[in-house]
C-alpha positions as CSV (number, residue, x, y, z in Angstrom):
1,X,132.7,-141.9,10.1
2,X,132.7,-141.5,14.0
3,X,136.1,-139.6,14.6
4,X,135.7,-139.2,18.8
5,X,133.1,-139.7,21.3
6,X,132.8,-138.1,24.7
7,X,130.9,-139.3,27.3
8,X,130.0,-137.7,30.8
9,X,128.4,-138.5,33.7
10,X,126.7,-141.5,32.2
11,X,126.2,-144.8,34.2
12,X,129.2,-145.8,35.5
13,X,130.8,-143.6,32.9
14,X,132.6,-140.2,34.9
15,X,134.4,-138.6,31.9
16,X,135.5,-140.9,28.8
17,X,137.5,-139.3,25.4
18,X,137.8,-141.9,22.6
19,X,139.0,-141.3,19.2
20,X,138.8,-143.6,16.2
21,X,140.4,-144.6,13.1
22,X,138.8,-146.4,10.2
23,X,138.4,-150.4,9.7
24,X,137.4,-152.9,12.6
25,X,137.2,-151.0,16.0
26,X,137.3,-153.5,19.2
27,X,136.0,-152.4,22.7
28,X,136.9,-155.6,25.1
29,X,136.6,-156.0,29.2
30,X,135.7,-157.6,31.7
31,X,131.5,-158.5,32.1
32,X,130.0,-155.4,33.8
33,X,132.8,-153.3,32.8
34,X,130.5,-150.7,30.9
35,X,131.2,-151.2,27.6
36,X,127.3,-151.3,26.5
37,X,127.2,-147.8,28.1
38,X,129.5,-146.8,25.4
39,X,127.0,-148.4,22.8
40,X,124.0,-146.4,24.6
41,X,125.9,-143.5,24.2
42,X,126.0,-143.9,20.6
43,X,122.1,-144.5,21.0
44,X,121.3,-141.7,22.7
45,X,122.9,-139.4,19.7
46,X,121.1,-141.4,17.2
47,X,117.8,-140.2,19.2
48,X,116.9,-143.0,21.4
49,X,114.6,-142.3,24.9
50,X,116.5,-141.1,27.6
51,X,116.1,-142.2,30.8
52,X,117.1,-139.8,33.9
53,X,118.3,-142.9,35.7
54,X,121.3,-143.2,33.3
55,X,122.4,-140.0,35.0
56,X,125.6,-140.8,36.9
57,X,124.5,-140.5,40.5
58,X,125.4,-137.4,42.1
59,X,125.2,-135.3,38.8
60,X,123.1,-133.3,37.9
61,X,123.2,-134.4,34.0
62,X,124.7,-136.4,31.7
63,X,126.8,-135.5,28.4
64,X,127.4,-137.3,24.9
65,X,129.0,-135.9,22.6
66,X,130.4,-137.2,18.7
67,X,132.5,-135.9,16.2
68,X,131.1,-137.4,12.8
69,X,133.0,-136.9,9.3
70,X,129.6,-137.0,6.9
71,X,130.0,-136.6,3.5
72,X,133.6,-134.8,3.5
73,X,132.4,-132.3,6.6
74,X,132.8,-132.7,9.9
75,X,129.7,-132.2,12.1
76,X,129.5,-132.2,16.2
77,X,126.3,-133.5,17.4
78,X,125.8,-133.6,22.0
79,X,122.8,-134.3,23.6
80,X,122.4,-133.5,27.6
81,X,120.0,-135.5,29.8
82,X,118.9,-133.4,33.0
83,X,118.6,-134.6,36.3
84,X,114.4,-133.1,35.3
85,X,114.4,-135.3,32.5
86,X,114.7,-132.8,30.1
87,X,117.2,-133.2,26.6
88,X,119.2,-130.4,25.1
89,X,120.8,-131.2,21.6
90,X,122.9,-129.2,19.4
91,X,124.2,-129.7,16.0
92,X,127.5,-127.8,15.4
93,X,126.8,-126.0,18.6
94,X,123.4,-124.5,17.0
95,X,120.2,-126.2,19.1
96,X,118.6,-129.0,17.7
97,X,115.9,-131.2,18.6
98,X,116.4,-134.9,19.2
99,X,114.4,-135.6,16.1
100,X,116.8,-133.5,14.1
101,X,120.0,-135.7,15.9
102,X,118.2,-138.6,14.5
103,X,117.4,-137.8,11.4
104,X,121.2,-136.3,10.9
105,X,122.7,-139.8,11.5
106,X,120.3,-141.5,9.8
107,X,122.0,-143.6,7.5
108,X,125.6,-142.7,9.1
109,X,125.3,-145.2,12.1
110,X,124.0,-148.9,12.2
111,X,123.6,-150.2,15.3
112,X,123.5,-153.8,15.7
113,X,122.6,-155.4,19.4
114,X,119.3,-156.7,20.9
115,X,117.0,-155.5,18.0
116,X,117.6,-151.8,18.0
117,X,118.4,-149.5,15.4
118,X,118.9,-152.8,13.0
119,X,118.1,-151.0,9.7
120,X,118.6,-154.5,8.2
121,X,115.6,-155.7,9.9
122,X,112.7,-153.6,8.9
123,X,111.3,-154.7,6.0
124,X,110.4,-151.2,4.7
125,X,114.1,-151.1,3.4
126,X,114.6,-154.7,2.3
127,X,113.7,-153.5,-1.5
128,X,115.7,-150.5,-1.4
129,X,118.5,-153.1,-0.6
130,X,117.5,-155.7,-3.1
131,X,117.8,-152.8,-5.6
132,X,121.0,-151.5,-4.7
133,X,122.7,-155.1,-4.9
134,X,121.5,-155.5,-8.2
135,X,122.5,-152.6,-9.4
136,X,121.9,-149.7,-12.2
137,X,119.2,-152.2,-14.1
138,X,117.0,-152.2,-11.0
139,X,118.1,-148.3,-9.7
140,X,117.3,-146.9,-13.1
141,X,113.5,-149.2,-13.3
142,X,112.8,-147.8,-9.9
143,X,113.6,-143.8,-11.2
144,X,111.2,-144.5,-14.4
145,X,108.7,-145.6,-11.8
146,X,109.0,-143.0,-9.8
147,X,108.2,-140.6,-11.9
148,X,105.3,-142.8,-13.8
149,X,104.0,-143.1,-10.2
150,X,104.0,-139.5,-9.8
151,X,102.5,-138.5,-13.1
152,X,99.1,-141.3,-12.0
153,X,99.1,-139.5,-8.8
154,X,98.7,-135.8,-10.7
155,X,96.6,-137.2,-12.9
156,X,94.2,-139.0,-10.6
157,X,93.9,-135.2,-8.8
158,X,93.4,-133.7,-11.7
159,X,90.5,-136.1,-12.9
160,X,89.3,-136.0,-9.2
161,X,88.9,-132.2,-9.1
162,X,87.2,-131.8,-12.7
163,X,84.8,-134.6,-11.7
164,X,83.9,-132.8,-8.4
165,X,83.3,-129.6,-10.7
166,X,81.0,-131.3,-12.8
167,X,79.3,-133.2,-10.6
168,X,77.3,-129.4,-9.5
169,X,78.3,-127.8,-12.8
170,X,74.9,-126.5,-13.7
171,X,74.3,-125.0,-10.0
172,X,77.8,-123.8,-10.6
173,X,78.0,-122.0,-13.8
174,X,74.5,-120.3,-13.0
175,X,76.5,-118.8,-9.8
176,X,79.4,-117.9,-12.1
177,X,77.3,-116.4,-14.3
178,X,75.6,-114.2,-11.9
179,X,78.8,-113.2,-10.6
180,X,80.1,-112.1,-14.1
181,X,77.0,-110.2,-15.0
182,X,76.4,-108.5,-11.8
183,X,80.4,-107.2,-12.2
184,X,79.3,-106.3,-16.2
185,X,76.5,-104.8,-14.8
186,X,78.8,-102.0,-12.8
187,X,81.2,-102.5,-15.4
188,X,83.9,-101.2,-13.4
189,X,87.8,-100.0,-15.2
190,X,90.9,-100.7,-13.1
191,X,91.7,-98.0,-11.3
192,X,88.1,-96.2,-11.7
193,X,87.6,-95.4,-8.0
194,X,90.5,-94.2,-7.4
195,X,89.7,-91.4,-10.0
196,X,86.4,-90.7,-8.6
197,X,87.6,-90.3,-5.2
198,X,90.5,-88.3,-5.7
199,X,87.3,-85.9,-8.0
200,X,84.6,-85.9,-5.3
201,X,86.0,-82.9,-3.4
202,X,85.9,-80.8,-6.0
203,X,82.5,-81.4,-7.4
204,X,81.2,-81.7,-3.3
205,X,82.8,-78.2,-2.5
206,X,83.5,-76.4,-6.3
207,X,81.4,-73.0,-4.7
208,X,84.0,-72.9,-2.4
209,X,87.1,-73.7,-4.1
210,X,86.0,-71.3,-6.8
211,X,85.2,-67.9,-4.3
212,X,88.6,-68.9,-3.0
213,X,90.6,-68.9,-6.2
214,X,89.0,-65.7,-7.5
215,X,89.2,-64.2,-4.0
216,X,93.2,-64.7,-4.3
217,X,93.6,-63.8,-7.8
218,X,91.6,-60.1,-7.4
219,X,94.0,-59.7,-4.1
220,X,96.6,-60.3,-6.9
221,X,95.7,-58.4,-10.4
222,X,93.0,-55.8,-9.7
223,X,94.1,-52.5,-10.1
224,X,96.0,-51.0,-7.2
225,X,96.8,-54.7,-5.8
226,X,99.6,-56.4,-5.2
227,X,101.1,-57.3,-8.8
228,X,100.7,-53.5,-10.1
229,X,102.6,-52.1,-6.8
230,X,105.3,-54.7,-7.1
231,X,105.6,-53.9,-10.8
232,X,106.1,-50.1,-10.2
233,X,108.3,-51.2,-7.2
234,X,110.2,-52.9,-9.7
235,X,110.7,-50.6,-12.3
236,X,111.7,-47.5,-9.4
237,X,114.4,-49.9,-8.3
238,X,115.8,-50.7,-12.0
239,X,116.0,-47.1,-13.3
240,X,118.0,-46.5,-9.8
241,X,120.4,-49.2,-10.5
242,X,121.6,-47.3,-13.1
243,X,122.5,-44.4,-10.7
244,X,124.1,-47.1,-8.1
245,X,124.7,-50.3,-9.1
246,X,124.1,-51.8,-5.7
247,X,120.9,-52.0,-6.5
248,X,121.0,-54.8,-9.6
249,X,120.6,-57.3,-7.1
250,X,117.8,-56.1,-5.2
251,X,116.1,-54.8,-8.9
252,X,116.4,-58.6,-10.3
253,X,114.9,-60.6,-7.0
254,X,112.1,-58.4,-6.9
255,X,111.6,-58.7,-10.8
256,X,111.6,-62.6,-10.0
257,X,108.9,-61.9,-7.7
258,X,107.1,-60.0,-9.6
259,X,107.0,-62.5,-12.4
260,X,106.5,-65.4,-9.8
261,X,102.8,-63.7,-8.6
262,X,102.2,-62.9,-12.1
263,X,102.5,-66.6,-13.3
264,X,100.2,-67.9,-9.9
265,X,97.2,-64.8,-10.7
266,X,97.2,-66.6,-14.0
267,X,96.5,-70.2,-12.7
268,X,94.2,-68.8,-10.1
269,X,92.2,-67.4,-12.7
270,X,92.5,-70.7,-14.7
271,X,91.7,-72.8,-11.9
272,X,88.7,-70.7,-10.9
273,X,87.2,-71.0,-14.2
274,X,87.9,-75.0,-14.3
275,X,86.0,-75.8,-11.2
276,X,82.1,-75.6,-11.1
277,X,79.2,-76.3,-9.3
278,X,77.5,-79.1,-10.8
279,X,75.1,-81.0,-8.5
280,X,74.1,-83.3,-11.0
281,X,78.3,-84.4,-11.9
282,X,78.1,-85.1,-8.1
283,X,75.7,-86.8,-7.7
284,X,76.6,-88.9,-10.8
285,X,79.8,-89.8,-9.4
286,X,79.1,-90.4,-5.8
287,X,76.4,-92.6,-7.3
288,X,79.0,-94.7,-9.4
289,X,81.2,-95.0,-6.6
290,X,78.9,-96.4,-4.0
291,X,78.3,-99.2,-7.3
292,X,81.8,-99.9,-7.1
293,X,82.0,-100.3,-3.8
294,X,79.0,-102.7,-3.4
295,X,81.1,-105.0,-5.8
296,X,84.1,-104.8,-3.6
297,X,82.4,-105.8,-1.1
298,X,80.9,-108.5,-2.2
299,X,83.9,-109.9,-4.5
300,X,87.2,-108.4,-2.7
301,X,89.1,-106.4,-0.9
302,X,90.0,-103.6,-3.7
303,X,88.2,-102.9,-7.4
304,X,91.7,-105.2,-8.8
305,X,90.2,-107.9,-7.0
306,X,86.7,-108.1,-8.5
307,X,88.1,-107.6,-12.0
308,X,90.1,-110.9,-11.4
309,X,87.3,-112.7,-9.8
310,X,85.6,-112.0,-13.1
311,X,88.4,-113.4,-14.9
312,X,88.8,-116.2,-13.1
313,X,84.7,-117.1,-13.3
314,X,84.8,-116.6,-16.7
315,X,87.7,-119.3,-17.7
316,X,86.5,-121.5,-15.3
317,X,82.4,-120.9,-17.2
318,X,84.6,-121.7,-20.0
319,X,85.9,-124.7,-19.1
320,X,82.6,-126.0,-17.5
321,X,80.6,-125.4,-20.9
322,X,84.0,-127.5,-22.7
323,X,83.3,-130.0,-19.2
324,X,82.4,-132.9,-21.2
325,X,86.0,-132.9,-23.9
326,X,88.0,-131.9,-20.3
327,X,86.5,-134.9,-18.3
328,X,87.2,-137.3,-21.7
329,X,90.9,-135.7,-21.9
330,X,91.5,-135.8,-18.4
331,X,90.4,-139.7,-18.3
332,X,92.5,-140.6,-21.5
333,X,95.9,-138.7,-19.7
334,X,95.4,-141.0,-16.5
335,X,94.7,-144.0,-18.6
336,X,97.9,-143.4,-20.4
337,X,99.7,-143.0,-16.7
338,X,98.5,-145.8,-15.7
339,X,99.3,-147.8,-18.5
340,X,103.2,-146.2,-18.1
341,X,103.1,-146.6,-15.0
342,X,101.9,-150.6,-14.8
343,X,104.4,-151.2,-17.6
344,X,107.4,-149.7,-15.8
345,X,106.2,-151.6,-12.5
346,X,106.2,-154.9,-14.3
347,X,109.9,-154.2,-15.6
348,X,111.1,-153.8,-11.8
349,X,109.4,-156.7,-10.9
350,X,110.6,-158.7,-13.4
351,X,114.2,-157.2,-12.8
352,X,113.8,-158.0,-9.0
353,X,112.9,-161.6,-9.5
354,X,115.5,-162.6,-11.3
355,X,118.3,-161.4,-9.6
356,X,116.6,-162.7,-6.5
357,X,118.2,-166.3,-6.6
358,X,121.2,-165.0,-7.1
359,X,121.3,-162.2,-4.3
360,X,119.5,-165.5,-1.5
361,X,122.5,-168.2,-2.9
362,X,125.5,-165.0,-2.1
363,X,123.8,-164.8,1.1
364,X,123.5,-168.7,1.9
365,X,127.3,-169.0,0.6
366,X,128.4,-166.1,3.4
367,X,126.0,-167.7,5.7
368,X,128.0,-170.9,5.7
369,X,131.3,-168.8,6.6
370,X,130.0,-167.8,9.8
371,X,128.7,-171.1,10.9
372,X,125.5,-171.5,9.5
373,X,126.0,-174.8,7.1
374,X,121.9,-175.2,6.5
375,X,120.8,-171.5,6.5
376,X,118.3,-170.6,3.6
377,X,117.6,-166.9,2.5
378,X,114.4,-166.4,0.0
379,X,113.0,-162.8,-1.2
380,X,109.4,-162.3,0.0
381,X,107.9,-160.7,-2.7
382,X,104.2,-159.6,-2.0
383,X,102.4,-157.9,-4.9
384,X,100.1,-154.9,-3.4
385,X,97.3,-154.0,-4.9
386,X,97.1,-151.0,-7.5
387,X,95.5,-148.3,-4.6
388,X,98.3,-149.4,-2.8
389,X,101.2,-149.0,-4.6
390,X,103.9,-146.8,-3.2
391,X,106.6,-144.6,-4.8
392,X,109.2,-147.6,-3.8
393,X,107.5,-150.0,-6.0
394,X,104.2,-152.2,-6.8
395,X,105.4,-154.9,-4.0
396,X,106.3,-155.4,-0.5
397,X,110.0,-156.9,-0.1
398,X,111.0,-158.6,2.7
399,X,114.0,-160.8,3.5
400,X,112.8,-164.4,4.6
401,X,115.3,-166.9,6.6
402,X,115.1,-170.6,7.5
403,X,117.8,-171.7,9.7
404,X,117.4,-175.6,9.3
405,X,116.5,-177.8,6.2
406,X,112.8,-178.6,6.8
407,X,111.8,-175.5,8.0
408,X,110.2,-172.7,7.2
409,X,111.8,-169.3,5.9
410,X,110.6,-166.8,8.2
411,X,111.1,-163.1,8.6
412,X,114.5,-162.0,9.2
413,X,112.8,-160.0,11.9
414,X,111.7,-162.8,14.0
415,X,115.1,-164.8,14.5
416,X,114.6,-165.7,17.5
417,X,118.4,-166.7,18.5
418,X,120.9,-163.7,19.8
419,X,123.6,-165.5,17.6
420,X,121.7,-166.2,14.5
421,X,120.3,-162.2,14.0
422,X,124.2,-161.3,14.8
423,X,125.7,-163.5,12.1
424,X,122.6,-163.2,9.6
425,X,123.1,-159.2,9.9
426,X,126.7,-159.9,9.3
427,X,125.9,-161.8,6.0
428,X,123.7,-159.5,4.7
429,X,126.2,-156.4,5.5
430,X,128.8,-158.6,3.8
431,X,126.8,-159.0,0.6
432,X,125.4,-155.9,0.4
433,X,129.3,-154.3,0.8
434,X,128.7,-151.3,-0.9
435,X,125.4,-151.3,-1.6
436,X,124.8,-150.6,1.9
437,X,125.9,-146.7,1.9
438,X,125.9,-147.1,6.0
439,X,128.7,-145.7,6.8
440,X,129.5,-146.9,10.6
441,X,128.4,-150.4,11.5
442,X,128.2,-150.7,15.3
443,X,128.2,-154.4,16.4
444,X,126.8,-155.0,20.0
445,X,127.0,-158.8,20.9
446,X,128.0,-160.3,17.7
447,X,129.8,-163.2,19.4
448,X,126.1,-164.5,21.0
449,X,126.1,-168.0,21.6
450,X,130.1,-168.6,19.0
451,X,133.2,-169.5,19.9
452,X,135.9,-171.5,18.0
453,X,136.1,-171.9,14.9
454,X,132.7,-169.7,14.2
455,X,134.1,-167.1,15.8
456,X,137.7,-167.4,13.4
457,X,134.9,-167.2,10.4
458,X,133.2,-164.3,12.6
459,X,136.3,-162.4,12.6
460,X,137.4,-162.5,9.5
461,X,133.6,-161.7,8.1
462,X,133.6,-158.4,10.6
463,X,137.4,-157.4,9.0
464,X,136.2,-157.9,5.8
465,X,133.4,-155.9,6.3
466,X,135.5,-153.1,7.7
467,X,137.4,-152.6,4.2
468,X,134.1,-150.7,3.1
469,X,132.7,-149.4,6.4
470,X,134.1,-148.4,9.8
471,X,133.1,-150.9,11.9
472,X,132.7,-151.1,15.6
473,X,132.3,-154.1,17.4
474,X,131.9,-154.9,21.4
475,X,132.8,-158.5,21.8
476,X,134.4,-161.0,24.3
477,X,135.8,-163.2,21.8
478,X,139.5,-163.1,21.4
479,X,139.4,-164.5,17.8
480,X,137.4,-160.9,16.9
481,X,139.4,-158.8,19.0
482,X,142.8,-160.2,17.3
483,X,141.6,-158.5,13.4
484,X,141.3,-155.0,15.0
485,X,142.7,-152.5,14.0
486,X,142.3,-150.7,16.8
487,X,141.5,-152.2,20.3
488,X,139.6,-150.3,23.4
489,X,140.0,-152.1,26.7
490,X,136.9,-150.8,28.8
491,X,137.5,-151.4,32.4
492,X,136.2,-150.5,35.7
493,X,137.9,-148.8,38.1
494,X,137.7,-147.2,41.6
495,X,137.9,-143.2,42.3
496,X,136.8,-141.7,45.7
497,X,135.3,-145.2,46.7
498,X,132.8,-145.4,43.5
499,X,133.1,-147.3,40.7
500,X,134.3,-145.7,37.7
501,X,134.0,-147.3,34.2
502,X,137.1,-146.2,32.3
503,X,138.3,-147.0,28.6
504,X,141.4,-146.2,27.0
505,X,143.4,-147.5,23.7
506,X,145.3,-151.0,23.5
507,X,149.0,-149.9,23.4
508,X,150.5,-152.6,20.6
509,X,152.9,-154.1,23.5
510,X,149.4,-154.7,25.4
511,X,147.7,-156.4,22.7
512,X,149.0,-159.7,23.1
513,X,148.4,-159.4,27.4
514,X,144.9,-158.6,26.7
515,X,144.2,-160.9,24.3
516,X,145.4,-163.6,26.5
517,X,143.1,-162.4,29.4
518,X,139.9,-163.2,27.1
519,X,141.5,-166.4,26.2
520,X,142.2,-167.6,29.6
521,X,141.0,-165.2,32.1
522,X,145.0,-164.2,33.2
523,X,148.4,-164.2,31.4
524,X,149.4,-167.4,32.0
525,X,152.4,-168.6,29.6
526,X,149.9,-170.8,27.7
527,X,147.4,-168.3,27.3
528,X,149.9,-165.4,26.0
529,X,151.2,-168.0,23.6
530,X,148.2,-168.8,22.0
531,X,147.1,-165.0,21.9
532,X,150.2,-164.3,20.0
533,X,149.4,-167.0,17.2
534,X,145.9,-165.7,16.9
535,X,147.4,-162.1,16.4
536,X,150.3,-163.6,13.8
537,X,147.3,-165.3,12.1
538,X,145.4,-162.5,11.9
539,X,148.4,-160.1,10.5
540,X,148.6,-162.5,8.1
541,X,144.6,-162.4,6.9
């Protein structure tokens, strides 16, 4: 639902605030008054090309902004044109591109004028329509479809990419194979060169390592070293601590110490022993390594790598030797798809044709309401072939219309007549009711080419309509402004010698003055007369 729109600096437009209510919206005035600026407006927030001659002359940009209530949340979408031609959108004051503006009030606003935004009128949407008129039989076919048409479309890939491997699978298993036995050749263990890499210095530098050890541990334990002086240090200092006990303190740290170096000349001595000089363990192991990392860098980045790859080569040599069984599974699953899928598609067609008649005679019936006694409606049903069935169904819908006996039903799309497209759109709303989730049906022009009692039948369609969906509507017929529930009188104004287009609410003490002024031009007694009975009679609809 559109809940206010703010306009700036557009047109004729200096600074507009509108707020609306639900039902059947009116904006009347004078021709030229600027009340299709208000309908661009709308067009620019539902992503339309902006043009910087819309800028209101003398600013430097132009501002729209709406209020929308979409599905229980409010949401504030504006769009500025520049005077550089440049657009800046925001969504909830967070920027936004003028796709995303679009695609956000997509299915919230329906514009309906000289061919633009008319949802109604692309085909592409006709079955989606049909389907939702007809109900849960047809909604419920089209799901089972769906998902049959998405299980032939895995299938197909499937078959598709085990074909492709069999079609080289001799040059491609003896690849595999040399992969696999050139890895079992090395026959690398995870983790393996981490192991001999954290060994090599050792076994490159043992002489070294092992003169140092021993070097530390004589400084230690031979006689006269450090451990026997710190021992006899020790025991002087406990046998005084008996004669002052200031001493315990001192005695027990340098114990500690004592038994600290004691415990490292012992795995000094252990660790001098445990490392030798073996050319031949080093050589061994740099020569593994330098195996290792040839594989690595032939089949990956780390040794983890190449183990998978060899994983991975042998299930798929697996499944190449099985090829033959796959390739006869994999055909027998999309044949099954297929036949799923063909049977669920001749359900929806089958549903869809025979609720046609019914959906074309409802529209005929509300065709006749709004002046259009000889007006024929058929379902153009095209069957597509099987590579080019889509995910909404084996057929191409499109709404066909015939506006004389005799003649022949045509595209909704190419209606030629202003009127016709306004009124045909209004049956096909009307019918649809609330299969059409559009929530805000803008009406630009509806009253092309009517008057009298087509526009009564008009009026009453457009109110009707606006039980189900907030409807707005810019008309200069005083039959459709009397059903409003709310009435905006557009009008043109002059500030600082410039025209100004202003717009502002239709007091209920104004009503019947305005509606006189479509009626007659004035507020002659006649005229305010017959604009009260066409109020009365619409209070009474």
């Amino acid at each position: 639902m559109l809940l206010e729109l703010h306009v700036k600096d557009l047109a004729l437009v200096e600074d507009v605030w509108l707020e609306f209510s639900g039902g059947l919206t009116v904006l009347t005035g004078e021709t030229g008054a600027g009340k299709t600026v208000l309908v661009g407006a709308l067009q620019l927030l539902l992503g339309e090309r902006a043009d910087t001659t819309l800028i209101r002359s003398g600013a430097d940009e132009a501002l729209v902004e709406g209020r929308f209530l979409i599905d229980g949340e409010e949401r504030l979408v504006r769009r500025r044109l520049t005077a550089e031609g440049r657009s800046r959108c925001s969504i909830d004051g967070e920027m936004a591109t003028v796709g995303a503006l679009g695609q956000l009030l997509d299915g919230v606003v329906d514009l309906h004028g000289q061919h633009e935004h008319q949802a109604l009128l692309s085909a592409g949407r006709h079955a989606g329509y049909l389907d939702r008129f007809i109900g849960a039989d047809a909604l419920d076919a089209l799901a089972e479809y769906k998902v049959a048409w998405e299980d032939v479309r895995i299938a197909v890939a499937q078959l598709g990419e085990l074909e492709r491997l069999l079609a080289d699978r001799d040059s491609r298993a003896e690849y595999l194979r040399f992969q696999v036995s050139d890895i079992d050749s090395v026959g690398p263990q995870p983790g393996e060169d981490s192991e001999i890499e954290s060994l090599l210095p050792r076994l490159r530098h043992g002489e070294k390592l092992t003169s140092a050890a021993a070097t530390a541990w004589t400084a230690l334990r031979d006689e006269g070293k450090a451990v026997d002086a710190l021992a006899e240090s020790a025991a002087a200092l406990s046998h005084a601590s008996g004669l002052d006990p200031a001493l315990d303190g001192l005695a027990s740290e340098l114990a500690g110490v004592f038994t600290l170096l004691d415990d490292i000349g012992s795995r000094l001595r252990s660790y001098a022993e445990s490392v030798e000089y073996d050319p031949q363990a080093l050589d061994a192991a740099e020569s593994r390594l330098a195996e290792i990392t040839a594989l690595k860098r032939k089949y990956g980045v780390t040794l983890a790598d190449v183990i998978d790859l060899r994983a991975r080569a042998t299930a798929e040599l697996t499944m190449l030797d099985q090829g033959e069984e796959g390739l006869v599974a994999a055909q027998a699953k999309r044949a099954a798809a297929e036949d799923t899928l063909s049977s669920v598609a001749h359900r929806l067609i089958s549903i869809r044709a025979d609720a046609a008649p019914s959906f074309t005679t409802r529209l005929a019936e509300a065709a006749r309401d709004l002046a259009l006694p000889t007006a024929r409606f058929e379902v153009g049903a095209q069957d597509l072939p099987r590579d080019a069935w889509g995910s909404d169904g084996p057929q191409r819908i499109e709404f066909l219309f015939s506006s004389s006996e005799g003649e022949i039903a045509r595209p909704i799309a190419k209606i030629a007549s202003g009127g016709e497209i306004s009124r045909v759109m209004l049956a096909l709303k009307d019918v649809l009711g609330q299969a059409d989730h559009t929530p805000v049906l803008v009406f630009d022009e509806v009253d092309a080419g009517i008057g009298g009692a087509t526009a009564i039948a008009v009026a009453r369609r457009l109110a009707s309509l606006a039980a189900t969906h907030q409807v707005l509507v810019v008309t200069h017929l005083a039959q459709v402004a009397a059903f409003a529930a709310q009435h905006v009188v557009v009008e043109k104004a002059e500030s600082a010698g410039r025209s100004v287009t202003m717009a502002r609410p239709v007091l209920a003490d104004e009503r019947v003055g305005e509606v006189a002024r479509m009626l007659s031009g004035g507020s002659t007694q006649t005229g305010l007369s017959h604009a009260k009975e066409l109020l009365d009679m619409a209070a009474e609809a």
